[in-house]
N, C-alpha and C positions, 0 to 999 in steps of 0.2 A: 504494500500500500504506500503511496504517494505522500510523504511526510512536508512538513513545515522549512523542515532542517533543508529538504530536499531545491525544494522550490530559493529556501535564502540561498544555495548553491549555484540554481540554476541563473541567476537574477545578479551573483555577486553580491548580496545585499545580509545583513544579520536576519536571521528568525526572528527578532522580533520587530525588525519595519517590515518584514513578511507579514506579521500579526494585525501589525498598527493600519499597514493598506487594507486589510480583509474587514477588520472593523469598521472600518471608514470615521473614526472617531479622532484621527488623528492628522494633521496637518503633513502631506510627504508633496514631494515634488513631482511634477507631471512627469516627466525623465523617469526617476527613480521606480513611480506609480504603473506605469509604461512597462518597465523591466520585468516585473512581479506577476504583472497582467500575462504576460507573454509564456511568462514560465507555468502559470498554472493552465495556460492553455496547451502547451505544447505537454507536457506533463500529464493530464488530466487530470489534477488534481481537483478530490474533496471535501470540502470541509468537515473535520466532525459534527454532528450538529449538538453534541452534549458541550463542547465549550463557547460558552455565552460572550466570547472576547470574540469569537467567531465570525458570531454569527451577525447579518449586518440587519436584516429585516425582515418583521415577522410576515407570511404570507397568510397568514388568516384562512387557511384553506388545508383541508386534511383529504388525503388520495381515500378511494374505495377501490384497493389492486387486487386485480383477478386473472393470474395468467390460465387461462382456458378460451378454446373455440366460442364464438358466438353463437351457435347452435346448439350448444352444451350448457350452454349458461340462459340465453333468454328465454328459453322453453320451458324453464327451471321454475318454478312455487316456490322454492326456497330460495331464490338470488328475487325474485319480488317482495316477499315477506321481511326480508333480512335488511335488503335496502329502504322501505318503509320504515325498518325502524330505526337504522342509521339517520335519514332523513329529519325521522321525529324529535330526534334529540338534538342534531344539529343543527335545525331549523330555528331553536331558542337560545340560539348562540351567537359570535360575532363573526362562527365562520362558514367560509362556504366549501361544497365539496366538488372534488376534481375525480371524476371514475374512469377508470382507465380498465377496459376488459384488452386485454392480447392476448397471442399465439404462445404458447410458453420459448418458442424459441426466440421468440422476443422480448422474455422477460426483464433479462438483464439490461439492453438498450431502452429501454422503457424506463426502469428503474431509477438508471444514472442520468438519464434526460430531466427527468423528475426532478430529481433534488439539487442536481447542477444549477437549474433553472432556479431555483427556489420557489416552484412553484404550491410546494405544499410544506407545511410544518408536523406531519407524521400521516402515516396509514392505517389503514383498515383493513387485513390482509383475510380474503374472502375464504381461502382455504387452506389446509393442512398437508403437504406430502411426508414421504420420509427423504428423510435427508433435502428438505425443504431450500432452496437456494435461497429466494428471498427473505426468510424468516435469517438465514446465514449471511447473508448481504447485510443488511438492517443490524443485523446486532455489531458486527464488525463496525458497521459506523458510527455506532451508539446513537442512531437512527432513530424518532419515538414509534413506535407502533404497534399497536392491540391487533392479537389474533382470533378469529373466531375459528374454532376449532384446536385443539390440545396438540403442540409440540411433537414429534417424534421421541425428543431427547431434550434434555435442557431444560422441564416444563417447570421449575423453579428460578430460570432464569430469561421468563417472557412473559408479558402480559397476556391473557387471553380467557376470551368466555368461551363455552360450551355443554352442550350435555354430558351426561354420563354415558354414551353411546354402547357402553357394552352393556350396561345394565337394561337400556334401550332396547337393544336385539335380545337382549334374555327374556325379558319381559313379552316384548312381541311369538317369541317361538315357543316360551312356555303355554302363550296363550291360547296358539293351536293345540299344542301338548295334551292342556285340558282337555279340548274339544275330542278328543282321540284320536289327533293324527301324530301318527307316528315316520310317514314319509314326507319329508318337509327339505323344500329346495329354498333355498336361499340367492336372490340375485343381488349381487352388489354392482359398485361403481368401479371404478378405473383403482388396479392394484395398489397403486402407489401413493392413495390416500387414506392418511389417517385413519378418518372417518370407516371408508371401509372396513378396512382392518380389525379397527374396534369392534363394528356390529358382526364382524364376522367371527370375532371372538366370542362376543355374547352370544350367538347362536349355537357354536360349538359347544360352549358350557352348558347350554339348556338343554339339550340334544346329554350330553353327559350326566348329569342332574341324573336325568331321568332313563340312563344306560341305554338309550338309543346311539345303536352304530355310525358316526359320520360316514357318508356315500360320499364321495368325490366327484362324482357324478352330479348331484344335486346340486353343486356349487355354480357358481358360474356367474364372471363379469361384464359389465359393461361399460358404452362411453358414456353412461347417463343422457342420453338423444332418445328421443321413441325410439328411431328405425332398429337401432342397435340394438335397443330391449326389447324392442320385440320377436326381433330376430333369433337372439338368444332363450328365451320365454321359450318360443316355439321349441326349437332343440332341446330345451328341457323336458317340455310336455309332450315329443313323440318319443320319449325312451322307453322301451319295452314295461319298464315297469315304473312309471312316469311319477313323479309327485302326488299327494292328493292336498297338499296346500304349499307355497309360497311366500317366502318373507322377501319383500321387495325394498331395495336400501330410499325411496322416494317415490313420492304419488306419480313422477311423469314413468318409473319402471311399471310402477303396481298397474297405472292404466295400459301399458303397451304386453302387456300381463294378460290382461283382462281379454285385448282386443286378440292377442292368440289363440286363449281360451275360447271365444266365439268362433273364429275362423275355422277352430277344431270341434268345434260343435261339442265344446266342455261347458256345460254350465258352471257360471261363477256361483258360490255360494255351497253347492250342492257338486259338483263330479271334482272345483275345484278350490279350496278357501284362498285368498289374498288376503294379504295384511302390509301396508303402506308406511311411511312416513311423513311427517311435515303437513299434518292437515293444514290446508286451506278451505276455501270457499269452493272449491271444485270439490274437495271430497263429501262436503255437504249434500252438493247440487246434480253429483253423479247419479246413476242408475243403472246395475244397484247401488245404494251410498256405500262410499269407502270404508273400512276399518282400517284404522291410522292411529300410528302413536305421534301426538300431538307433541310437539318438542320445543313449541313457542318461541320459533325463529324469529319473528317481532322483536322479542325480547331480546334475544342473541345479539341484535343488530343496534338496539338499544341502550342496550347495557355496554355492549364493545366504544358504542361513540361516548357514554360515558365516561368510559374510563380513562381515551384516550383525551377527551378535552382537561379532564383532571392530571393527565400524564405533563400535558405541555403547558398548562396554568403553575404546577408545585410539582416538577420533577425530579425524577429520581428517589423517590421518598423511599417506595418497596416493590416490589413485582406483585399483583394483584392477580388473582384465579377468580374464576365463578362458572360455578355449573346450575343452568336453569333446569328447573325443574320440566320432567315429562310425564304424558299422561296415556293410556289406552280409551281412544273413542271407537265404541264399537258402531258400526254400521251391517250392510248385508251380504258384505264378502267372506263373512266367514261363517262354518257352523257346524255344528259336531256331526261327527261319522259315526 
């Protein structure tokens, strides 16, 4: 990383009229101003933004960063729900928000364009990987930013809200459990999140609990897109000896779930149970109505802008966790064998 010392090198100049230019607090000469400038461009140096001698002005403006497809994300119940509530809390604030959905191979160029700019004073980082680049980005720079979603690693050294997602999937698979199924497929999201992972754990433990065999079979991910879920849905429900319910990691899998299930002339409810995540207004307003554990993404998105406005007002104080509570809303997709 591009240091202070580096740039007084580059520039001829001491580290601290390196400082005094960056601050803009101190009287230097256009020449010497000139030389500094030059060096943190060719260099590409950037600022920490934990040291306040730094930093020259505040942007009043906090990122909403989501490196995922657009397809993947607008289709999503839970990138609506989450950003409502981000909205909600920063709407009674002095700042305003900059949302940046990208390609993940464009994360990094995204990231550094951002804060070089100063166009934003921390993040709101939309989701979880393992080995998370951005969440490792950001902390190297001592960067401000609240995660929704749980750390891979490090989770006492990030801010971040979330559910208890494994407890989530336990809860959901013991709930078929009850009902008497005992063949139960599980579809998740793209391997290399968190999230997944978690509910994929919980449902292994409930499946365990209750000395039911993990199938490997019955597993299976997706890009979280319809097509992709429902594509895999299908493959699940023509295996010789096919599921008789479903835990689907979100309401747009549980519906591309569902729309399988018709095309194979399975009724939902009755030849197949589903069981969702992330109730909305669509699982309400469906037919049959969803059975969804309600995880009150509102609040995730809420609570997150909380915490990071209180991050960048009295910083640094302590790393802050919070896991919102979840709930089982039953509807007509599910029902005992």
């Amino acid at each position: 990383m591009v240091t202070i010392k580096d740039i007084a090198r580059e520039a001829g100049v001491s580290p601290s009229t390196v400082s005094r230019v960056l601050s803009g607090k101190a009287k230097i000469s256009p020449e010497t101003t000139k030389r500094v400038m030059e060096a943190i461009e060719k260099l590409g140096y950037i600022p920490n933004a934990s040291a306040k001698s730094l930093v020259m002005k505040k942007a009043y403006s906090v990122g909403i960063f989501m490196p995922r497809r657009l397809e993947q994300t607008l289709t999503s119940t839970f990138f609506d729900q989450v950003v409502s509530g981000i909205c909600s809390y920063i709407n009674n604030t002095e700042y305003e928000i900059v949302l940046s959905i990208v390609p993940p191979e464009k994360e990094k160029e995204s990231l550094e364009r951002l804060i070089k700019s100063r166009k934003v004073d921390g993040f709101i980082l939309l989701t979880s990987r393992i080995n998370d680049y951005a969440i490792k980005y950001l902390r190297n720079l001592k960067f401000p930013f609240v995660l929704i979603g749980s750390p891979d690693k490090d989770k006492d050294y990030v801010n971040w809200v979330d559910n208890d997602n494994k407890k989530a999937a336990f809860d959901a698979t013991e709930y078929l459990i009850r009902l008497g199924h005992t063949q139960i497929g599980f579809l998740g999201g793209m391997e290399n999140l968190v999230l997944t992972q978690d509910r994929l754990s919980g449902y292994k433990s409930a499946l365990s609990k209750y000395k039911i065999p993990v199938e490997n079979q019955y597993i299976m991910f997706t890009e979280f897109d319809e097509q992709s879920s429902y594509e895999k849905a299908k493959q699940m429900l023509k295996l010789p000896n096919r599921p008789t319910a479903i835990v689907c990691i979100d309401e747009v899998v549980a519906y591309a779930a569902i729309r399988a299930c018709r095309e194979l002339d399975l009724k939902v409810g009755y030849d197949v149970s589903v069981i969702g995540f992330n109730e909305s207004i669509f699982s309400k307003l469906s037919s049959p109505r969803l059975t969804t554990i309600n995880t009150n993404v509102f609040y995730l998105g809420y609570y997150a802008a909380e915490m990071l406005i209180k991050e960048l007002e009295e910083p640094y104080k302590t790393y802050k966790r919070l896991i919102v509570e979840h709930s089982i809303v039953e509807g007509e997709t599910c029902r005992a064998i």
